[in-house]
LUMMI-601936 format. One record per residue: x, y, z of N, C-alpha, C in turn; residue in three letters. Coordinates in steps of 0.05 Angstrom, whole numbers, plus 5000, padded with zeros to 4 digits. Atoms other than C-alpha are relative to their C-alpha. Example, Ala and Ser with C-alpha at 12.3 -4.5 7.8 and 13.67 -1.06 7.14 Angstrom:
BEGIN
501849765000524649105156501850245000Ala 498449764999527349795143498550225014Ser 
This chain:
BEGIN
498250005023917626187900498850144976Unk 500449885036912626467850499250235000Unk 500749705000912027187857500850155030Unk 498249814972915027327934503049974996Unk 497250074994921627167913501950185008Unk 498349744995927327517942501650144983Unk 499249795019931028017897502149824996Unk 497250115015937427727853501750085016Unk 497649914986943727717892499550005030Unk 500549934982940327717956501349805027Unk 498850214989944527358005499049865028Unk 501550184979941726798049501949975023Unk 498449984970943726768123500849705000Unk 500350294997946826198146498249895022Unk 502050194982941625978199497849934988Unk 502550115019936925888130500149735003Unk 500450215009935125228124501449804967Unk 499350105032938524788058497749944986Unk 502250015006931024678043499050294986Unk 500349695011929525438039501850154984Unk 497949895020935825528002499449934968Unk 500650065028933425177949497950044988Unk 502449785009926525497949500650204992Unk 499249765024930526077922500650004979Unk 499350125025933625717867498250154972Unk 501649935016927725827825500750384995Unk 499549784996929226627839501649974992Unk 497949805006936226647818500649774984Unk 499350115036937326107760496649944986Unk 501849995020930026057736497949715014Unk 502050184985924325557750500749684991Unk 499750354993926724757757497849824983Unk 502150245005921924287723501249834989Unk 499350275016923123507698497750034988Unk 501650105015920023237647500649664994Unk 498750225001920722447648498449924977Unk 501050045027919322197573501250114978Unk 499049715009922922537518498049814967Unk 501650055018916622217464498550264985Unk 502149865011911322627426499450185029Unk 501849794968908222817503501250125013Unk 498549914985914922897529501450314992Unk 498949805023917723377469498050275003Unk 502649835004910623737469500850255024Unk 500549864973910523967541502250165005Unk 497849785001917124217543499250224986Unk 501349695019915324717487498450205014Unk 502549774986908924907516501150155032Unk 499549854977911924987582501550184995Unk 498049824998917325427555498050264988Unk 501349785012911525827513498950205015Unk 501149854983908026037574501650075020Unk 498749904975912926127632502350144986Unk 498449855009917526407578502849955010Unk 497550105006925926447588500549915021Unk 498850054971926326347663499049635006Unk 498750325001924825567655501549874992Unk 497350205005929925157658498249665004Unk 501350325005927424387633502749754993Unk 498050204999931123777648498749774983Unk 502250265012927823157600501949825003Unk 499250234993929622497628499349784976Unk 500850215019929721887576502249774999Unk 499350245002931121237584502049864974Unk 498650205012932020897514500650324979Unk 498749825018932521417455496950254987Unk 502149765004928422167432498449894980Unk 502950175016921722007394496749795019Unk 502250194988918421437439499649814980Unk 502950115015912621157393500450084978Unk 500149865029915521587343502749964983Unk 497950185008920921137308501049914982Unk 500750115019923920857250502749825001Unk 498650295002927720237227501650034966Unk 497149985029933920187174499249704983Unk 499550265020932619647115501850074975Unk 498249935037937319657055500750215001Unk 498849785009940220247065497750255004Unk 502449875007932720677068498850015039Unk 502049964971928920877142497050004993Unk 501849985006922720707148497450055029Unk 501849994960916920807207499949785004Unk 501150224982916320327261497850155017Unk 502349914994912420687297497350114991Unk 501449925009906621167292500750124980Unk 498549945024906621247218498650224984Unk 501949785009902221817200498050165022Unk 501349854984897722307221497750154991Unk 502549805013890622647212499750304988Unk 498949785012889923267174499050165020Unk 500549824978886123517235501049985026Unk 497850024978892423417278500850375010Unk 499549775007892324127292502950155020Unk 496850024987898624107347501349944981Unk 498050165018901923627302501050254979Unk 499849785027900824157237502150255012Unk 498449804979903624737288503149995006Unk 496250114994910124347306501850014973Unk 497849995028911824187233501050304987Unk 500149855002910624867215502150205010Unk 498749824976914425167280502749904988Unk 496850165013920724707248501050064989Unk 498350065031921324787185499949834984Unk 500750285010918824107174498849964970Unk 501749935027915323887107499149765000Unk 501850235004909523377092501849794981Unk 498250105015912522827062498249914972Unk 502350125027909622626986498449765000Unk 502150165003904522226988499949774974Unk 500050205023904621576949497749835000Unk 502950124993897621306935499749704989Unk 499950295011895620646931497449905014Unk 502550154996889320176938499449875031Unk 500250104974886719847006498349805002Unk 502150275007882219217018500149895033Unk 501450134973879118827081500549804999Unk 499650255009881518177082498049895030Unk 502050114981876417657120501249735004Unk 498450244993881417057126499949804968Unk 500250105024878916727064499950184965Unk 499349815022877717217018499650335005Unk 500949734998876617997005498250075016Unk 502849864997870618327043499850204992Unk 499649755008872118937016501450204992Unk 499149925021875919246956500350274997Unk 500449675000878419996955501149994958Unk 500049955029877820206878501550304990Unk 498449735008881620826836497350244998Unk 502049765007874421126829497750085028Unk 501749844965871221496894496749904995Unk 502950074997864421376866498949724999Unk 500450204999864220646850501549925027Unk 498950084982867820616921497850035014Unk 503150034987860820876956498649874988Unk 502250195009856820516910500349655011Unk 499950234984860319906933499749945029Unk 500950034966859520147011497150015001Unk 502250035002852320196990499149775004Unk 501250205018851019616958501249785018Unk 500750114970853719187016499550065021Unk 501149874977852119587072497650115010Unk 501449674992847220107059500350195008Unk 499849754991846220747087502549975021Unk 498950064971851020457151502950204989Unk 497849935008857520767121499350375003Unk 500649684994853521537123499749975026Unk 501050034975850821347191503250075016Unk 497149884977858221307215501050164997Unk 499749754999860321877182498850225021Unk 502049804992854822257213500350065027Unk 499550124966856921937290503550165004Unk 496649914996864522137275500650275002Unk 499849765002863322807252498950185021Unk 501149694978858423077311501949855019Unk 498750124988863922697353502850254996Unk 497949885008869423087324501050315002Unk 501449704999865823777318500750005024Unk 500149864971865423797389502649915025Unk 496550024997872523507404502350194994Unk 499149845012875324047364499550255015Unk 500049794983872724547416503250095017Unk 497649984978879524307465502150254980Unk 497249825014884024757411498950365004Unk 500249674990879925427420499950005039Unk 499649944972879725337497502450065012Unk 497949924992886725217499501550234990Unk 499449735004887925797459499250295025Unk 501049834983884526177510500849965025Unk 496750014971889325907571497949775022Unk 501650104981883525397598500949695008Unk 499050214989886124747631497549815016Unk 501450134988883224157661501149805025Unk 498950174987886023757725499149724997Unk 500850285009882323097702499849984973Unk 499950095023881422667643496850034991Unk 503049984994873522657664499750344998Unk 500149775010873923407665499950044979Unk 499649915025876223567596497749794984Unk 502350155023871523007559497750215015Unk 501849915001865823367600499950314984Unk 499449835025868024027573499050074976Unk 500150035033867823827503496449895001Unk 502750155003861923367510498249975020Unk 501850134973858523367578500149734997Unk 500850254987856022737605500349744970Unk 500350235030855322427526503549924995Unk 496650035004863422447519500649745027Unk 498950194971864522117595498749714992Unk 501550254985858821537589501849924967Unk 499450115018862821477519502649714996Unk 498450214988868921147555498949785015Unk 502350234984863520657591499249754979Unk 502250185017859420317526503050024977Unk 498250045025863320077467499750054974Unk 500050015027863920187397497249914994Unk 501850205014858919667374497850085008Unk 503549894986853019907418500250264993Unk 501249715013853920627399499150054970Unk 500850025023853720467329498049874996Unk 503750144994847820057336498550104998Unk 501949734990844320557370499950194978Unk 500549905016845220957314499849894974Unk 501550145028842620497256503249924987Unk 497950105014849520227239499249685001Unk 500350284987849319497224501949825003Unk 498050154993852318937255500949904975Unk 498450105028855218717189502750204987Unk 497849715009859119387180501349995016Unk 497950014971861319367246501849785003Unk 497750254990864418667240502349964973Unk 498750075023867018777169501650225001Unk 498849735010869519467164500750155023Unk 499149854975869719787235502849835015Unk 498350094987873119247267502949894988Unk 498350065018878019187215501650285003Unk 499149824992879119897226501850065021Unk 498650034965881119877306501649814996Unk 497250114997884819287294503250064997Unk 497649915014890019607252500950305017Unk 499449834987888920227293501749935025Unk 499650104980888719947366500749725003Unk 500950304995888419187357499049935029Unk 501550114972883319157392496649974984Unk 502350035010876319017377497950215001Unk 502249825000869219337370499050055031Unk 501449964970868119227442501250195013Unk 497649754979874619837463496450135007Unk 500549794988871220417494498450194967Unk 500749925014866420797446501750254988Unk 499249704995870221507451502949944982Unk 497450095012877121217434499049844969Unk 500750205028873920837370499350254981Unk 500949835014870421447343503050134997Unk 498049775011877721877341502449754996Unk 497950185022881021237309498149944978Unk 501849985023874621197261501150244981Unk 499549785018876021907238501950084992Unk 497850025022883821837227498549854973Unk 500550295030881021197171499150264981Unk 502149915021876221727146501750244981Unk 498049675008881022427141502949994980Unk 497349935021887222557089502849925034Unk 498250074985892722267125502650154986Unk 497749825029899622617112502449905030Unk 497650164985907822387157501150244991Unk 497749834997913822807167502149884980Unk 497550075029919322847104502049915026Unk 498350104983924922457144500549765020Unk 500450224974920922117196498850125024Unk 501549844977916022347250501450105019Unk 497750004970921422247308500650344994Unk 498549695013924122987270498750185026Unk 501349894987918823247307500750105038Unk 498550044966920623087381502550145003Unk 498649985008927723137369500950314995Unk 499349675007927023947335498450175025Unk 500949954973921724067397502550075018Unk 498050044979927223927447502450224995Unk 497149815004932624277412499650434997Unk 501449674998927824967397500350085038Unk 500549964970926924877476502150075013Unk 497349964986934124907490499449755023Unk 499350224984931924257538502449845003Unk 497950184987937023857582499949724996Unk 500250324994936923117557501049915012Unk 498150134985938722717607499649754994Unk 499450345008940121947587499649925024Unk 500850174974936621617652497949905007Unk 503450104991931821177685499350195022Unk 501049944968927421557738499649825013Unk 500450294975926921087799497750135018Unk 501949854978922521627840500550285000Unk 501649675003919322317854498949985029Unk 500850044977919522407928500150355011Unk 500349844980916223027959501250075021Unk 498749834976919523538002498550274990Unk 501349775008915824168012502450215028Unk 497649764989919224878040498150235003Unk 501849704992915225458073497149934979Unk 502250135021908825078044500050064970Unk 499350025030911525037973500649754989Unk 498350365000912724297944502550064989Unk 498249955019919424187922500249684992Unk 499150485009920923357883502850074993Unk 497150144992926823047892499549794976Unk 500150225023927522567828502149914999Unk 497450264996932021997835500149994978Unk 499050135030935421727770502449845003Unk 497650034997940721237757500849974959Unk 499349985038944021237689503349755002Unk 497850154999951120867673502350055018Unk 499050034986954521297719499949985034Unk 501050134977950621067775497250115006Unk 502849904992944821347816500750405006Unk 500449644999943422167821497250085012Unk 502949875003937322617839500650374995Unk 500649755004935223267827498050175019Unk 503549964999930123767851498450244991Unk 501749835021924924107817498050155014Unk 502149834986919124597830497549824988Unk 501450085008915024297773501149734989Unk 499150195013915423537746497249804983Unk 500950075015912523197690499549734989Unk 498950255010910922447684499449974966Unk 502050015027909922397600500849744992Unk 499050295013911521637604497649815005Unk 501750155004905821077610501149935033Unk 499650084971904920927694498449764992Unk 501250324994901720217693501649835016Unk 499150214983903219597735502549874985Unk 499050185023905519177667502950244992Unk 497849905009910419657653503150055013Unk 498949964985917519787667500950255013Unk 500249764980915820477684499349995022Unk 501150044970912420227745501550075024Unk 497749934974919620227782500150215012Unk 500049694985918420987786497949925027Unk 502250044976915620947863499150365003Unk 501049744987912521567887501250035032Unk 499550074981914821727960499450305010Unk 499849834989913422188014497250164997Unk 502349875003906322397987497949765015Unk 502250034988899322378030497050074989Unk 500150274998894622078010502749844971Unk 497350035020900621607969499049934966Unk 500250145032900721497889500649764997Unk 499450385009899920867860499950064968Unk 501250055025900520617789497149994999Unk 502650005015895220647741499349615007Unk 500150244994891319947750498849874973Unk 501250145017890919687688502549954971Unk 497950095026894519427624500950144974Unk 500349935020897219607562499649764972Unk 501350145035895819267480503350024989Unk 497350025007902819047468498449984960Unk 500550005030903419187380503149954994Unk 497250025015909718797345498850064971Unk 500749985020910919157286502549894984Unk 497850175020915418687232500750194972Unk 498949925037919019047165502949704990Unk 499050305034919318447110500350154983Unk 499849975027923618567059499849744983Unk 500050355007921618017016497450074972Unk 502650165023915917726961497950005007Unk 501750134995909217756979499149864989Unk 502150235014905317156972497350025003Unk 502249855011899917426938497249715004Unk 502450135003896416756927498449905027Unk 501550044965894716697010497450234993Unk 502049684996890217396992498549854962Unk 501650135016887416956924500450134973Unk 499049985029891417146864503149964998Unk 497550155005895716716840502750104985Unk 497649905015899617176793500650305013Unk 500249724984902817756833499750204977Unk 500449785011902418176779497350185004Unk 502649894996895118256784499550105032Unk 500449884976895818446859499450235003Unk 500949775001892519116863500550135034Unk 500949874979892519326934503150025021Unk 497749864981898619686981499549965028Unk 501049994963894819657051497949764998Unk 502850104996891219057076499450075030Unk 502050104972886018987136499649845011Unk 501250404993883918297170496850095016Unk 502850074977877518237207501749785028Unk 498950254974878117707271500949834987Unk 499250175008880117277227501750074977Unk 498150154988886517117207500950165029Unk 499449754981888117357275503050005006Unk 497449974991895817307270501750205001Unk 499849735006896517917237497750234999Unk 502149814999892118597243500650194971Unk 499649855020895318967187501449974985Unk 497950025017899618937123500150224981Unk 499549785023902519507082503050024993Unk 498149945024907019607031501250335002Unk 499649744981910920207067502350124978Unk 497049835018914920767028502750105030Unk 497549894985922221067057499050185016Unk 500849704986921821707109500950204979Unk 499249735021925622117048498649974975Unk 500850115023922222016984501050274974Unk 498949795030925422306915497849994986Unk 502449985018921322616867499749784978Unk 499450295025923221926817498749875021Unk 500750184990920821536871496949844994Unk 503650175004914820986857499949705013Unk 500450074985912220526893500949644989Unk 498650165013914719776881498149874990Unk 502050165010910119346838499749725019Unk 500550274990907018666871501449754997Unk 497850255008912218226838502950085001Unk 497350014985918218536867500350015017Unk 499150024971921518576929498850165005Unk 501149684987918419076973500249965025Unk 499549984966918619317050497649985008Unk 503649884990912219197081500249925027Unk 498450014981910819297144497249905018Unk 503350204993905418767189500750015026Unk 501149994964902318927259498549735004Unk 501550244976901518377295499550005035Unk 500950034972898818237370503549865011Unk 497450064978905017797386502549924969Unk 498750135026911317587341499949804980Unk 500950255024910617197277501849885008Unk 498150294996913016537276501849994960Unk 499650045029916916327213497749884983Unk 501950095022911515947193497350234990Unk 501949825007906416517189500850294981Unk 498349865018912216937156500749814968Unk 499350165026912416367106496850074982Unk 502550035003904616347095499550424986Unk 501349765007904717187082501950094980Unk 498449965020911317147036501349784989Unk 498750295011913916686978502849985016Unk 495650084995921616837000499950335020Unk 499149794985924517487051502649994999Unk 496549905001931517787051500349995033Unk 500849954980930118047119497850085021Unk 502449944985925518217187501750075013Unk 498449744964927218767237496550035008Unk 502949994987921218767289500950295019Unk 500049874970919919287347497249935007Unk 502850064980915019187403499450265013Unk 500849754990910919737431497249905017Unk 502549894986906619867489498350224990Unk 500549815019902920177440496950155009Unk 502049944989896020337474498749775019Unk 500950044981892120287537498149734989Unk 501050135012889019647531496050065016Unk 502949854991881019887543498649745010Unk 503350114993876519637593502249825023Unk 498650114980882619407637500950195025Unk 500649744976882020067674496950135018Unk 503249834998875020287709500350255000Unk 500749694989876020997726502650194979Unk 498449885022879521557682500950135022Unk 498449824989886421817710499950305001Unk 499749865003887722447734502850214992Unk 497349805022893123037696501850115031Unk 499449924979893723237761500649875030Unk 498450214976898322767819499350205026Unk 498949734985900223367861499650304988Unk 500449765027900924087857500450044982Unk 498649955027906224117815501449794986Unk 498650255000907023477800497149804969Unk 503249955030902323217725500749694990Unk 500050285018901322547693499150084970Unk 500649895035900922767613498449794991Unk 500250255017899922067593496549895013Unk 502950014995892622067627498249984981Unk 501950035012889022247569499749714988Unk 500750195018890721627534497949825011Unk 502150114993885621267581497849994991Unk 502449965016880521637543500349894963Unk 499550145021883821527468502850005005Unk 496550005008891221437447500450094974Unk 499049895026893921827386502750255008Unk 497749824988900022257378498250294999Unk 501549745008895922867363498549995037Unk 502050004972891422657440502850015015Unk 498249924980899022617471500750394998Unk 499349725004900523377443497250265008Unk 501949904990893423587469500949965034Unk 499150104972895423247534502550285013Unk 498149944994902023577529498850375018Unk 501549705003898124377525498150005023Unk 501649994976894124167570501450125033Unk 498050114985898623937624501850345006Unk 499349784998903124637607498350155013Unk 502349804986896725057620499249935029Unk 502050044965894424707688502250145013Unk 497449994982902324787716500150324989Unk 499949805002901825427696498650195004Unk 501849924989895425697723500149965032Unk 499749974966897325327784502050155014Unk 496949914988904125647791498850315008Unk 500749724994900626357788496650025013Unk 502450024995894226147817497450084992Unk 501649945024890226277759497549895003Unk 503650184994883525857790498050064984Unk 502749965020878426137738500749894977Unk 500150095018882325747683500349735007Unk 499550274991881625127710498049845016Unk 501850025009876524687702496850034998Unk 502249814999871525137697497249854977Unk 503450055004863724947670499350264977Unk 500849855030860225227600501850174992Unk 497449935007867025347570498250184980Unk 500650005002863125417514499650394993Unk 501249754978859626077540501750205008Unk 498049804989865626357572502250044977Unk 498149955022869526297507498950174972Unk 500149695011865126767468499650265011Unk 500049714994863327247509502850135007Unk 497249905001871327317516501550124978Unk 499849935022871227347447498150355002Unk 
């Protein structure tokens, strides 16, 4: 199908096969691929696949509940606000690309104070002045606050390689591939040891790590200092980097993807992806049933960009017909309910009795209180240039990650009074250290798990790396491109190309 095809118009005998009839397909309407997901990974890949195989793909994107995923927002009073992932790093350099490719625009930035809460009181106070903000990471810490800079940044440096490789068309069929890549062997053993022992090892101390790191991941991952070192360091360096969201609402993103793509949404569950091959070519058969019953399709190339685990109810997708057979991923995800209170906070739980004096927009927790991981005081997705942010003694939307749903009483304990609570729940990341071995991008020939990388970290920016990736392998494999794919001292082969 990918370069012997028979000429347009060419009429098939009838003693062809209905198998080989549809190995022409690709030849006379264009090349077949699903994409099951229509999120950040799902939105991505479409693109990229349309960038490189150009007009002759035709992309079908399967989706269950509604376009976005992870990337979501929630109606209070009349105003949208994120439920989901609510920002993004300034070295999102996909992310930057998409808004750009749109039309999109950063949304204004509304600044406001931040603080560490330790169950009883403050551990640590963000101030209006940058310098008495290090003097105070000094002055309880010490040096430990440069030390992690220092761990994040040669961490980051050499993470930042994946965007010139993929510029240069280089792919990886594993998850273990691409970290070596970037980092050899120091990247791989990084998904092995945790947070806490790498920082160690490099003169961080355990006091920073239990006050300020793990206060960090909570709100990131809720998860502790023990995740996976690798995944901690590229949720360390969102905390550290200019954070900046989409005017409207991230979802925009997905959403204008799909529609640049000219993609096929289709409103359905996949049920399965069952192998049939034709004059040794694979072709998948993808079951779906939607409201008006069950259907399939079949494709040349297909795309899972949804979360395969056990725990999930993606699981139902079976695999069939493949040797040796696919199985789910074996391991869990870090369920995150996120709550928007419109309401009062009750300031004097955080140790000032008069809200006025409440200074701070974003809190943190440590392990303790552990009911909640995060609280902030969240602006709209539109913001007018009049817009300001609401003072401590009025109503405001804020919006608290917790592990499982608040009870009223813990909603009583974080606000004097509430108007309302709209929650969503999210399989929001891999829960670490419930998987041993890092998935591969690569099922089948033409057949890709996107959602792999998150094994290593989870961010929307690591699904839109995933996504580029994923395009590039299915697209090296389709023309059997073998020297971009995962090839050894990238490095090396990427200047002297230069």
């Amino acid at each position: 199908m990918s370069g012997n095809c028979q000429a347009r118009g060419t009429k098939v005998p009838p003693a062809v096969s209905y198998f080989h009839a549809l190995s022409l397909l690709p030849c006379l309407v264009g090349l077949l691929t699903a994409v099951v997901g229509a999120g950040i990974g799902g939105s991505a890949v479409a693109h990229f696949l349309q960038q490189h195989f150009g007009p002759r793909v035709q992309i079908d994107v399967y989706e269950k509940g509604t376009v976005g995923g992870r990337l979501a927002t929630i109606s209070v009073n009349k105003q949208h606000y994120e439920s989901g992932a609510a920002s993004f790093h300034s070295l999102s350099l996909h992310m930057q690309d998409f808004v750009k490719l749109l039309g999109l625009r950063h949304r204004r930035e509304v600044v406001g104070r931040s603080a560490i809460f330790g169950g009883e009181h403050f551990v640590l106070e963000e101030t209006d002045w940058y310098l008495l903000n290090l003097f105070r990471l000094w002055w309880h810490y010490g040096i430990s606050f440069l030390r992690l800079q220092m761990w994040v940044e040669e961490v980051m440096e050499k993470f930042m390689r994946i965007y010139k490789y993929q510029a240069h068309g280089y792919a990886f069929s594993g998850v273990e591939e691409l970290l070596y890549s970037l980092g050899e062997s120091a990247f791989v053993n990084m998904t092995q040891r945790s947070v806490a022992e790498s920082l160690l090892q490099v003169g961080v101390t355990q006091r920073f790590i239990d006050d300020v790191i793990s206060a960090v991941l909570r709100a990131s991952y809720g998860q502790s200092a023990a995740m996976p070192a690798f995944a901690g360091a590229m949720s360390l360096a969102g905390a550290q980097g200019s954070l900046w969201s989409v005017e409207g609402g991230n979802k925009l993103v997905c959403s204008g993807l799909l529609r640049l793509t000219k993609a096929n949404v289709i409103h359905a569950t996949v049920t399965s992806v069952t192998l049939h091959s034709t004059e040794g070519k694979a072709l998948y058969q993808v079951g779906y049933e939607n409201e008006a019953g069950h259907g399939s399709d079949f494709y040349d190339i297909v795309v899972i960009a949804t979360p395969l685990h056990l725990d999930n109810s993606s699981s139902n997708l079976t695999f069939e017909g493949f040797s040796p057979p696919i199985d789910n991923i074996q391991g869990s995800f870090q369920p995150t309910i996120v709550s928007l209170v419109h309401g009062y906070l009750n300031s004097s739980y955080f140790g000032f009795p008069d809200p006025k004096l409440f200074p701070f927009a974003s809190i943190l927790t440590t392990d303790f209180p552990s009911f909640f991981c995060a609280l902030d005081n969240i602006c709209p997705v539109n913001i007018s240039a009049n817009f300001r942010r609401k003072q401590p003694q009025e109503a405001a939307v804020w919006r608290v990650q917790s592990p499982k749903p608040l009870f009223r009483t813990q909603l009583k304990t974080l606000f004097r009074s509430y108007y309302s609570v709209q929650t969503a729940e999210w399989q929001a990341h891999p829960l670490y250290g419930s998987h041993s071995t890092l998935p591969r991008f690569a099922l089948h020939d033409q057949l890709f798990y996107l959602n792999a990388l998150e094994w290593a970290a989870s961010s929307v920016e690591m699904m839109a790396v995933a996504a580029k990736n994923v395009a590039l392998l299915a697209y090296n494999r389709w023309y059997q491109d073998l020297d971009k794919i995962d090839q050894k001292d990238l490095m090396h082969k990427v200047k002297t190309e230069l």
